[in-house]
N, C-alpha and C positions, 0 to 999 in steps of 0.2 A: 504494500500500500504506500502511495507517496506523502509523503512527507507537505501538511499544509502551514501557509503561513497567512494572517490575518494581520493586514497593519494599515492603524490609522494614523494621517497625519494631518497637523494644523499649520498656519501659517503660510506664508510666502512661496515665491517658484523658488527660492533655494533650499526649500524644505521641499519640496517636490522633488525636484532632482535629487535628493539626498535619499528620499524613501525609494525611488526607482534602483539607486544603486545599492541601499540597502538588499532590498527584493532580487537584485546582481548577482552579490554577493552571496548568499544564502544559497539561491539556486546552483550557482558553481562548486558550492561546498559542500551543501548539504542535499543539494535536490531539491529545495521548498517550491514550490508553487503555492501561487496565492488564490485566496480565496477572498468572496464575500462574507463566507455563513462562519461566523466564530468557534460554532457550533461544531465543527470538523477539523477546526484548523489544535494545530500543536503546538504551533508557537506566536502569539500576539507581540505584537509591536506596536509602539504609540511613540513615533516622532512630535516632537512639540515646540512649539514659537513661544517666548516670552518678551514679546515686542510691545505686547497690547496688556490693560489691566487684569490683575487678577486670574495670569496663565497658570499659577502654581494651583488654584484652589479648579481651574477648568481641566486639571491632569489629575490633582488626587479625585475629585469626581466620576470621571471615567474610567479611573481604575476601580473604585468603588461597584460600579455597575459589571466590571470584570471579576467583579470576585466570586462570584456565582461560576463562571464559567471556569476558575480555579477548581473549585470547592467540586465541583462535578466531575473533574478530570485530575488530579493531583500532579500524574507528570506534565501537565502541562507548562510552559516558560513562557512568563512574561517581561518583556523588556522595555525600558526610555528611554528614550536616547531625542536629541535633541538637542535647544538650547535652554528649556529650563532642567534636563537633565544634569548639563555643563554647571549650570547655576545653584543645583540643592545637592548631586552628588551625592554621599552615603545617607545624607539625609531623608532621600527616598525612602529605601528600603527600611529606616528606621518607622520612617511612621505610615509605611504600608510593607506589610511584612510579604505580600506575596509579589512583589516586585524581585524578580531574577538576575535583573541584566540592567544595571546602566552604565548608556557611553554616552558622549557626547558628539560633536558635528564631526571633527577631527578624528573619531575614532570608530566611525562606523563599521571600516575595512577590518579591522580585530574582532568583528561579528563574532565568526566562526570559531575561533579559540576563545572567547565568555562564553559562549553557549556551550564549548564540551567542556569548559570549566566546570560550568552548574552543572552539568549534568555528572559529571566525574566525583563532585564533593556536596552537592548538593548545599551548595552555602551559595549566596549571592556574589556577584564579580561586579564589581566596580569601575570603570577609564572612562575618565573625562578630564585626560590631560588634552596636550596641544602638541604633537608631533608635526608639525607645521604641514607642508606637502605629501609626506611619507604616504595619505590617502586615498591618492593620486598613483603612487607608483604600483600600490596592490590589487586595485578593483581590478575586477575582468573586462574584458572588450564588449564595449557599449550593444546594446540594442534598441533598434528603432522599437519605435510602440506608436510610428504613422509616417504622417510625410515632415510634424514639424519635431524638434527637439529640441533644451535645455541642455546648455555646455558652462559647465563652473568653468569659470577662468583664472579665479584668486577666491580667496577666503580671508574676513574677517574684512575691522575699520579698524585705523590708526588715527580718528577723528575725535573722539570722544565728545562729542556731542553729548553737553550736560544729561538730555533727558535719556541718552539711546543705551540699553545694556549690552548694546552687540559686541562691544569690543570686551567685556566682561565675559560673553558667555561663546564667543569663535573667535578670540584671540584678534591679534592683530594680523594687517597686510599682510598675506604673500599672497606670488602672483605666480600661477604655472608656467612652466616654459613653455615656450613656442612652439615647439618639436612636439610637445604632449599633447596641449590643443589641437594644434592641426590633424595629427594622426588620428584625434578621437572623432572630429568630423569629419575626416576622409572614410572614415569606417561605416559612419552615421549615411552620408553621401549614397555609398555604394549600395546601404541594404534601403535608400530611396527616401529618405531624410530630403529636403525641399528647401526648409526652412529651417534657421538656429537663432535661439537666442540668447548670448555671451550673458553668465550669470555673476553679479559679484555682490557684495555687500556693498561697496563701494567700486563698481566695477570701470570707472572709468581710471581708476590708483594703478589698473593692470602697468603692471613693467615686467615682462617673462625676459626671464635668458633666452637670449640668442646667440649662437656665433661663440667660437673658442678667445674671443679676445675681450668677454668681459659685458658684452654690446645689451641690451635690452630694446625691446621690443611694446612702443605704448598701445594703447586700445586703438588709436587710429589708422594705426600700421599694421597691428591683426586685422582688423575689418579689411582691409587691402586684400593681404595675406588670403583671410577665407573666401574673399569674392572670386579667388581663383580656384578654387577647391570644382574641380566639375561635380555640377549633379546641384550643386547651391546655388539658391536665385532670388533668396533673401534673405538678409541679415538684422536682426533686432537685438537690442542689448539692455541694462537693467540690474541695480537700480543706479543713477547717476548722483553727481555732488558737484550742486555746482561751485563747489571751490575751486574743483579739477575739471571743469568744462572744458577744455583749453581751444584754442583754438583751429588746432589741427582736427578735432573733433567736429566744427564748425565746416570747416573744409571738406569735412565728409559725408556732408548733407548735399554737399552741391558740384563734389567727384565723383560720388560713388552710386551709382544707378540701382545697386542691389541690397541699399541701405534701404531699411524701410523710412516712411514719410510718418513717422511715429516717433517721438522723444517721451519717457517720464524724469523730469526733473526737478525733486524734491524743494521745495521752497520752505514749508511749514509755518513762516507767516510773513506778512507783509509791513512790519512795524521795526524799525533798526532797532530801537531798545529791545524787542523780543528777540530777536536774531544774535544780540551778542549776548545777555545771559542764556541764549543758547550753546554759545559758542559754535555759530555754525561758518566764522569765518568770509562772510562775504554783505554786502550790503544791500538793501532793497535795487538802487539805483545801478549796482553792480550786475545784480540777478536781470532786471531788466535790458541792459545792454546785451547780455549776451541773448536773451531771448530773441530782440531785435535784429540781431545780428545771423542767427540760426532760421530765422522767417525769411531774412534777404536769402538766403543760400540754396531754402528750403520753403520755397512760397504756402503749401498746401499740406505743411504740417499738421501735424496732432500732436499737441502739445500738453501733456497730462501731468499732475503733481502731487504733491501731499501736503496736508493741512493738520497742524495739533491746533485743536481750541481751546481757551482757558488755561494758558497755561501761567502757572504761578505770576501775577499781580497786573497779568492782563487787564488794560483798561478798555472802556468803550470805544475809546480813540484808538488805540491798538489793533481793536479789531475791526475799528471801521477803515485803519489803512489796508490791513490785510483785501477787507470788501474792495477797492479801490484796488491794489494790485491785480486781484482776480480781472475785471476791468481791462487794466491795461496791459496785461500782460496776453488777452485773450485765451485763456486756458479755455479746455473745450471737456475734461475728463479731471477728476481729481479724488484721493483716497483721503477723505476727513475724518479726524478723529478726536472725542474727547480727550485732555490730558489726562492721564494717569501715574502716578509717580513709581518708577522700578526701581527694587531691590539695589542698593549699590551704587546708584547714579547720585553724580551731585544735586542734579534737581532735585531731588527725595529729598533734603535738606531743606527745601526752602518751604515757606508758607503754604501750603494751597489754600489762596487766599478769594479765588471767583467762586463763589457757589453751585452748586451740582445745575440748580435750575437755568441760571446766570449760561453757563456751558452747556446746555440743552437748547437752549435757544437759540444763540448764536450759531448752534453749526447747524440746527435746521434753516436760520437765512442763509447758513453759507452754503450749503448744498440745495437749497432751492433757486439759487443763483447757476448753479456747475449744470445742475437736471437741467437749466433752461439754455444755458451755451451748448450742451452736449446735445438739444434738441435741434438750435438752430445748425451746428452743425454739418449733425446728420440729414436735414431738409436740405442743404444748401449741398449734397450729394444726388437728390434725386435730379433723374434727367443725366445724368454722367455716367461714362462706361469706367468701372473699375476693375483692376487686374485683380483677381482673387485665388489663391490658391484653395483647392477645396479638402478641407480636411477627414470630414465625416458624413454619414446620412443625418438630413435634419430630421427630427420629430415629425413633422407631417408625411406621410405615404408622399412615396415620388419627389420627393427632395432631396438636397445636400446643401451642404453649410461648409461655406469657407469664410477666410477673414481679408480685407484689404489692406491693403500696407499703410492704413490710418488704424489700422486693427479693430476695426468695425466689421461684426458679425453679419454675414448677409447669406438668406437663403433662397434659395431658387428652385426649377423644377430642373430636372437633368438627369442620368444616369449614372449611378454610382461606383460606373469604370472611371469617372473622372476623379474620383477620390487619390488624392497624390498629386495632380498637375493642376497647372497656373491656366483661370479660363477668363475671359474678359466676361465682364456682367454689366448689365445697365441695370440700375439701379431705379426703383420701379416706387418707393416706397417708403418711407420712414418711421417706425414704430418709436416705442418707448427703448425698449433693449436692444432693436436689432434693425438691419435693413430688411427689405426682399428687393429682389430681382430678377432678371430674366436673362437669359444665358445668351450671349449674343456667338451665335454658331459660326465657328470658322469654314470655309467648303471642306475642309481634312476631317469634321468632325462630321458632316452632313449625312445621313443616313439613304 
């Protein structure tokens, strides 16, 4: 009988990617395949984000609701691994005793040796160090799971952005080498991979070795790099900082054809006082010029961001520059969030001094503002033919769904041999979440 694995994960596409190579891993070592049904599987896994409030009390929770599916099977192993793993460490298994296995980002690849640990001594196994890249040199050779894919390209911040625990709980910067990149999307390529999108905490920080004399290699010179990768015919990357925007990145909106016409680039508020006890290192008017600068390169961008509200002694006026940025800066997509103070961060020090209500309301103006950019938007698409690659069968009989290089969801009527290839769609339609459209036939595809 084979060997099943059940694993959920929260958070980000670098948690994403991280649980795909988890499920890698395993399968190379142990045989696992995954499952839905808990019910069958042998070994649980719960990858976890501690980015957003109270991720420690949304993990002991859901291990809670696992403890049944302990209690019914006894050899079963369950493990954390993540960034609130990284973050609580022995502390887990202290105050849930049927936890088996925790690692953290950096040490997912040692899967396979904690797991015959516990199962060898039946005590719990603990790594949630920081073996920097070493992660990198042990997974096994990538597999597609379609036409698009996620490629880590570096790990961790060396930003330390007051509010953010990331550099707490996945170390600081490093950035893969060039040779390891490339080869994992040459591989990705061949088994019909379309599309990639460069994954970093701060991924625009990439400097990979290159070259025996020392040389490094920035993010704007990989996107080069993979646009020549045959079989690749778009490039997306994530998440950005624009401390490190630099200009060569700027250059590559308006060189590079197989770049997509999509940026997210983290802002989090539009008031300079907020920005420096943030320590995010750049100033409103700063953030702004390069925007301006990345629309000239890049006329028909998508320009997508992130927003904390309330955060410690935000005032009215704080947040009505922030409103005002949104404005000028034309954002069209944006990920808003209440403030909440993490573990370890300097912000946790300070006051939380706006009220719970005060930060309820503010980001429903702010996000009824982004709903109504991201509406005009998408209207001001209809009537236009967009290249789409098509990923999947949509929901409706006789559809499929692919995304535009504004990363706008559009579905249409078509046949689901097109699933993998780039088709032009005219845009028929603008919903709330999504486009439709209609498949504009080439005579090659004409029946």
């Amino acid at each position: 009988m084979s060997r099943k694995l059940y694993l959920i994960s929260y958070g980000c596409q670098m948690n994403e990617y991280d649980s795909a190579k988890m499920a890698d891993v395993l399968a190379a070592s142990h045989g696992y395949q995954r499952t839905d049904n808990p019910d069958e599987a042998d070994l649980l896994l719960l990858n976890t984000c501690s980015v957003r409030e109270k991720a420690q009390e949304k993990v002991f929770s859901e291990l809670g609701r696992w403890k049944e599916w302990k209690q019914a099977a006894p050899g079963r192993v369950i493990g954390v691994g993540g960034c609130v793993a990284a973050q609580e460490g022995q502390a887990i298994t202290e105050r849930q005793p049927l936890v088996d296995i925790v690692f953290g980002p950096q040490t997912l690849h040692r899967l396979p040796v904690l797991l015959d640990q516990v199962r060898a001594t039946r005590r719990p196994a603990v790594d949630v160090s920081f073996p920097e890249i070493e992660k990198f040199d042990c997974l096994p050779e990538p597999r597609a799971q379609g036409p698009t894919a996620f490629v880590s390209i570096m790990e961790g911040c060396s930003k330390y952005c007051t509010f953010c625990v990331v550099p707490y709980t996945r170390g600081e910067e490093v950035s893969r080498p060039l040779d390891s990149v490339l080869t994992e999307i040459a591989q990705l390529a061949e088994q019909g991979v379309r599309e990639v999108t460069l994954l970093g905490q701060n991924v625009n920080a990439y400097r990979g070795a290159m070259g025996a004399r020392g040389e490094t290699c920035d993010l704007a010179l990989l996107i080069a790099y993979v646009a020549r990768i045959p079989g690749i015919e778009r490039i997306r990357y994530t998440t950005s900082h624009p401390a490190e925007f630099t200009d060569a990145l700027i250059e590559a909106f308006a060189q590079e054809p197989k770049l997509a016409s999509y940026l997210h680039l983290p802002v989090q508020s539009g008031s300079d006082r907020i920005l420096g006890m943030m320590k995010r290192g750049y100033t409103r008017a700063q953030y702004l010029e390069k925007v301006r600068r990345v629309r000239a390169a890049r006329p028909d961008i998508s320009l997508s961001t992130d927003f904390i509200v309330g955060f410690p002694t935000e005032t009215d006026d704080d947040f009505m520059r922030t409103m005002d940025l949104i404005a000028e800066a034309g954002f069209d997509c944006a990920f808003s969030f209440i403030y909440s103070p993490r573990p370890g961060t300097p912000a946790a020090n300070l006051r939380d001094s706006v009220p719970l209500e005060e930060k309820q309301r503010r980001l429903e103006i702010l996000q009824a503002r982004i709903r109504a950019l991201d509406g005009a938007f998408k209207r001001a698409l209809v009537g236009t033919t967009q290249r789409v690659l098509v990923e999947r069968p949509a929901r409706r009989a006789g559809q499929i769904a692919g995304r535009t290089s504004t990363n706008r969801w559009v579905n249409f009527e078509g046949p689901a041999s097109l699933i993998g290839r780039f088709v032009d769609v005219e845009i028929t339609e603008a919903l709330n979440n999504s486009l439709r459209g209609r498949l504009v036939q080439p005579a090659e595809m004409a029946a």
